[in-house]
C-alpha positions, 0 to 999 in steps of 0.5 A: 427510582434511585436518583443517579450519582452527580456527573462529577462524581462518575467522572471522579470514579473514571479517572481514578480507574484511569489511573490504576489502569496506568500503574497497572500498565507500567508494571506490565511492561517492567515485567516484560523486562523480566521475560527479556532478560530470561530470554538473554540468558537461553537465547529464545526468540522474542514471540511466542506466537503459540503463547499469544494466541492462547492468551488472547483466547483466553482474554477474550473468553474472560472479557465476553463473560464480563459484558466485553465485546470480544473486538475490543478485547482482542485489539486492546490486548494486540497493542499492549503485546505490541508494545511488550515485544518493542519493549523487549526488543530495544532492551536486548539491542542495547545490551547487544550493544553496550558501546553505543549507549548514551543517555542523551543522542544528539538525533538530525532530521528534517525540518523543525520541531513538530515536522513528521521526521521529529515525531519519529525522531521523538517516538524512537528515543521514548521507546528506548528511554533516552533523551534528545538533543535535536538538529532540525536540517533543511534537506536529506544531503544536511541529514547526512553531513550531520552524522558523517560529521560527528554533530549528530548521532543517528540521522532519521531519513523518510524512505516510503510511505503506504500512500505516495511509495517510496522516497526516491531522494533518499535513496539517491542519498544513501549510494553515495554515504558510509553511513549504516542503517542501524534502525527503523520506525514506523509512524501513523501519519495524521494530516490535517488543516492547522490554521490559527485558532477560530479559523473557518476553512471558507476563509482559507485561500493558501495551503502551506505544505511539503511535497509528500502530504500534498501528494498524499492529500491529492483528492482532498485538495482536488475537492478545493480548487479554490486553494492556492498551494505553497510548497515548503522545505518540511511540514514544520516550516509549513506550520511556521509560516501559519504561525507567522503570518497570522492571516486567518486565510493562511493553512498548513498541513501537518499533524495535530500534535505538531500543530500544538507546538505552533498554536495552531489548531486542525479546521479538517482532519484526515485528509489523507487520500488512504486512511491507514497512511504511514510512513517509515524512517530508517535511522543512520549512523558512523557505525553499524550495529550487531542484532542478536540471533533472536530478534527478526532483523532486516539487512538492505543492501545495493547491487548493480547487475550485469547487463545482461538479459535476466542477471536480476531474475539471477541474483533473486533466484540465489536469495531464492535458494537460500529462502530469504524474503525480500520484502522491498526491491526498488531500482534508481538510475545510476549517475552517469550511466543512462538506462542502467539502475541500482537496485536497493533490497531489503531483506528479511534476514540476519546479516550474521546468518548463515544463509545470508553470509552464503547469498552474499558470496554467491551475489559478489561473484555476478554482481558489478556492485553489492554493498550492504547498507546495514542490518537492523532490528525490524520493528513491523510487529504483525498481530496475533490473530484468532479464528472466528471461533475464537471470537465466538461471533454469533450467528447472524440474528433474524434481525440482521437477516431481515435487513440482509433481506431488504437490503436485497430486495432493494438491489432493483434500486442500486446504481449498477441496476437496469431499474435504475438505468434502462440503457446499456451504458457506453463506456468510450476511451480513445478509439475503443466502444464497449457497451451499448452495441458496441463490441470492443476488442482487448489485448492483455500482456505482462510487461516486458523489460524487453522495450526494444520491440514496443512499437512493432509490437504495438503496431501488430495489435492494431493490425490484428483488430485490437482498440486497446492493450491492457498491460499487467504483472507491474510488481514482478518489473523493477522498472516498470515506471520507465517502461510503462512510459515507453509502452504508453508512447508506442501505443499513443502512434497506433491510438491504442488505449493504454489499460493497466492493471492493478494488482496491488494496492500499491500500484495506484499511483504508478499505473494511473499516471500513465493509464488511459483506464484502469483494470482493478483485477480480481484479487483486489475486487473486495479492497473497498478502500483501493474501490473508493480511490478509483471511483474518485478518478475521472478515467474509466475503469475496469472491475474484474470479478474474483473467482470466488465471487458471486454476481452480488459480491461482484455487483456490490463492489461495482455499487462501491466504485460508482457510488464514489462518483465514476460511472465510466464502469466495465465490468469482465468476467475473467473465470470461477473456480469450478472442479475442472481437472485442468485446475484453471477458471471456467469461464460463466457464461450462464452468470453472463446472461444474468448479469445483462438481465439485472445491470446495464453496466458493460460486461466484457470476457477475458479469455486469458485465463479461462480457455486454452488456444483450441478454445478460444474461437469457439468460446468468443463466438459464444461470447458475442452470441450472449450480448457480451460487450467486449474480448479480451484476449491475452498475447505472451507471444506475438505469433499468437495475433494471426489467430486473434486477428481472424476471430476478430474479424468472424466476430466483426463480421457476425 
């Protein structure tokens, strides 16, 4: 047997790979300088979407021939395309603006070295290959006063993040500055607990932290009751108090690479409540800058409607028109003007374009206000993708199939199983029973903008039979945090339990605020990540099953959802897709008798969808013949109830 080289040697041999790798990279992206400079000259767009995709098939074929798993090839190359288009785009937006550059910008943001504001501060002025002269500030009004002064160049404010939402104090800032949006950065956000070195967490007893992360840690610190928590102005003062007062039962949480500069080590990392958690910074400046043609830009702007019932639905449907992508609207009270809003956008577009220089005059005629805050490079850059057969991912060997088979052999087993459980499972929240031989009885609407009628509205539902009102369509409402509330407290007068659905991932936090019970609808049935959240909560919570899902998809993402912790689970069968001329769902009622022979979870039908009003008694009827453990009926018009209310009483009866 050949004896094997000393680990020092390998380890020699690795690292002058590693560097070779390096100086291989950098020429890579000096070259991609050149394809920058060609494209100045014939104004082509940055992304050749075409291109990439016939280079990564490529590598990947290269890579697979070489021993290399085609994934990683595909997600090595991604980040270096990534990287190649940033690179280009900086390159062209400085020379598009000549007048703007430095080689050193004096950049304010919040907190201190190390807080998240300066890692994004710091990651944009590397991107561009100049230097920084920071200015810590201790709020978003000193960010701003800083630029507006002439003290900094570009101000870096925090305007959402994918776990806690937007920012709404920074919104507030921007209605009343002359500032322009001149850029935008996105950074992973990595927290964990920074403690002084040697630090067990048994010892810990007080958390130093911003109001972000900890909203944005909630389960984790829900798991420590035991902690004590100490709000901070900035992550970076949060790392600072650690540092200063070397206690051992003192943490804060912050990133690890801010941490360093403390001296300060992570005792638990990825705290994070969502594990793809990041924020996005917009940059501010005095002056407002030109995006070349080529470049995808962003252009966000603030407009107050007319008080008039649909002037928002107006002004969209002229951004319609003119096929503009708005890809953010969030709305903010108005000072001094109750129940009105401002509405900030932001849309997928050119300022200089021509179709938003038209919506722009078409806005201006049926809007109180609209200014422009500024238009700007987008830097979100989407991945090439390729298709499964340009993967070349094999077929599922008779090893995987062996435990694809046992893993089914033993669903008997699983948590949503009768084996497992032999009594139905009651499932309670206020006035409403579902499951156990209790029928429950649901009411599905979207929510209205009209909030006037709330309270007769709700009183009609519990007049009709209904227990509880299940409210939907929250990302079509830009005010659907303010009405929500006022829809839970006109149900709370008739005991009515408040269910929202949730229909995006982003909704979590908004909808289980204001929620008795969640409804997970069926587009997001396979959004393990959004399961695992829910199942953590201590409210019941509703799994609607996709049309294109089967009962073993369907019960295995039940199996996620109770495995995480929550067993207050209804499962609701809402339709399939079938070959039906009508192109709507058909509702399983077959997959129905199934499904209460192997789970003992409840099932109710949700007839919403799936039936016209001249079904609807005669497949309720069919519904509670089938042991089903509740209805949900959909109500887009008040005048609707009287016939509900009479098939709820022949089922109460029966």
């Amino acid at each position: 047997m050949t004896k094997p080289h000393p680990l020092s040697h390998t380890r020699e041999q690795i690292t002058a790979l590693d560097n070779e790798l390096l100086a291989l990279l950098a020429k890579r992206r000096a070259l991609s300088l050149d394809v920058a400079r060609s494209k100045e000259v014939d104004i082509r767009p940055i992304r050749d979407t075409q291109r990439e995709k016939e280079l990564l098939a490529r590598l990947v074929k290269q890579g697979r021939e070489q021993g290399l798993d085609a994934h990683y090839v595909l997600s090595l190359y991604q980040s270096i395309i990534e990287d190649s288009v940033l690179n280009q785009q900086a390159y062209l937006q400085g020379r598009a603006n000549p007048d703007l550059q430095k080689q050193q910008y004096n950049i304010a943001y919040l907190g201190a070295r190390g807080s998240y504001s300066y890692l994004a501060a710091t990651r944009y002025c590397e991107r561009r290959q100049v230097g920084m002269q920071d200015l810590g500030c201790k709020s978003f009004d000193e960010i701003v006063q800083a630029v507006e002064s002439g003290h900094a160049d570009y101000g870096f404010l925090p305007i959402e993040n994918t776990s806690s939402g937007s920012i709404n104090e920074v919104y507030d800032v921007l209605q009343h500055t002359s500032l322009a949006i001149v850029g935008e950065t996105t950074i992973e956000v990595g927290h964990c607990l920074l403690a002084k070195p040697g630090t067990n967490v048994k010892q810990i007893k007080t958390i130093y932290a911003h109001p972000q992360p900890i909203s944005q840690c909630s389960r984790y610190l829900s798991q420590h009751g035991e902690f004590k928590l100490e709000y901070c102005s900035s992550s970076a003062e949060a790392m600072e108090r650690v540092l200063e007062a070397d206690d051992n039962s003192v943490a804060a949480i912050g990133s690890v690479e801010g941490g360093a500069l403390y001296q300060l080590e992570a005792v638990e990392h990825e705290l994070a409540n969502q594990k793809i958690n990041q924020s996005r910074f917009i940059v501010v400046a005095r002056k407002a800058i030109a995006v070349p043609e080529q470049l995808p830009a962003k252009t966000t702007l603030i407009m107050a409607t007319g008080q008039k019932p649909g002037a928002l639905v107006e002004a969209l449907l002229i951004l319609k028109a003119h096929d503009l992508n708005m890809s953010k609207l969030e709305s903010r009270p108005i000072p001094g003007t109750p129940w009105e809003e401002m509405f900030y956008l932001d849309l997928d577009a050119n300022l200089a374009s021509d179709e938003m220089q038209q919506a722009l005059k078409e806005l201006e005629r049926i809007t109180r206000f609209i200014k422009v805050l500024g238009c700007y490079p987008c830097e979100t850059v989407n991945p090439t993708q390729l298709s499964n057969s340009q993967l070349m991912i094999e077929p599922t060997t008779s090893r995987e199939a062996d435990q694809q088979a046992k893993e089914k052999q033993d669903a008997k087993h699983q948590r949503h199983s009768l084996a497992e459980h032999p009594q139905v499972t009651s499932v309670i929240c206020r006035q409403l029973q579902i499951g156990n031989g209790q029928f429950g009885a649901i009411a599905q609407l979207a929510l209205s903008q009209e909030s006037d009628h709330y309270g007769q509205l709700a009183k009609q539902i519990k007049e009709a039979g209904f227990q509880a009102v299940t409210v939907s369509e929250l990302n079509t409402n830009p005010m659907a945090n303010r009405q929500l509330s006022e829809m839970r407290r006109a149900l709370n007068q008739f005991d009515l339990a408040c269910i929202v659905a949730i229909e995006h991932e982003s909704e979590l936090t908004l909808a289980s605020d204001h929620a008795d019970m969640l409804l997970i609808s069926g587009k997001q049935m396979h959004n393990r990540d959004l399961l695992e959240q829910v199942g953590a909560l201590h409210m019941p919570v509703i799994l609607e099953r996709n049309t294109m899902a089967s009962l073993d998809e369907w019960l295995g993402a039940a199996e996620v959802i109770l495995a995480a912790g929550n067993q207050q689970l209804v499962l609701s069968e809402a339709g399939i897709r079938t070959f039906n001329e009508q192109q709507r769902p058909t509702l399983d009622l077959s997959g129905l008798i199934s499904l209460k022979e192997r789970s003992h979870l409840p099932v109710l039908l949700n007839t919403r969808y799936a039936c016209q009003q001249e079904e609807l008694a005669s497949q309720a009827g069919a519904a509670k013949a089938l042991k089903a453990d509740g209805l949900v009926l959909g109500v887009s018009d008040p005048q609707q109830l009287k016939g509900h209310s009479d098939i709820l009483a022949r089922l109460y009866r029966g």
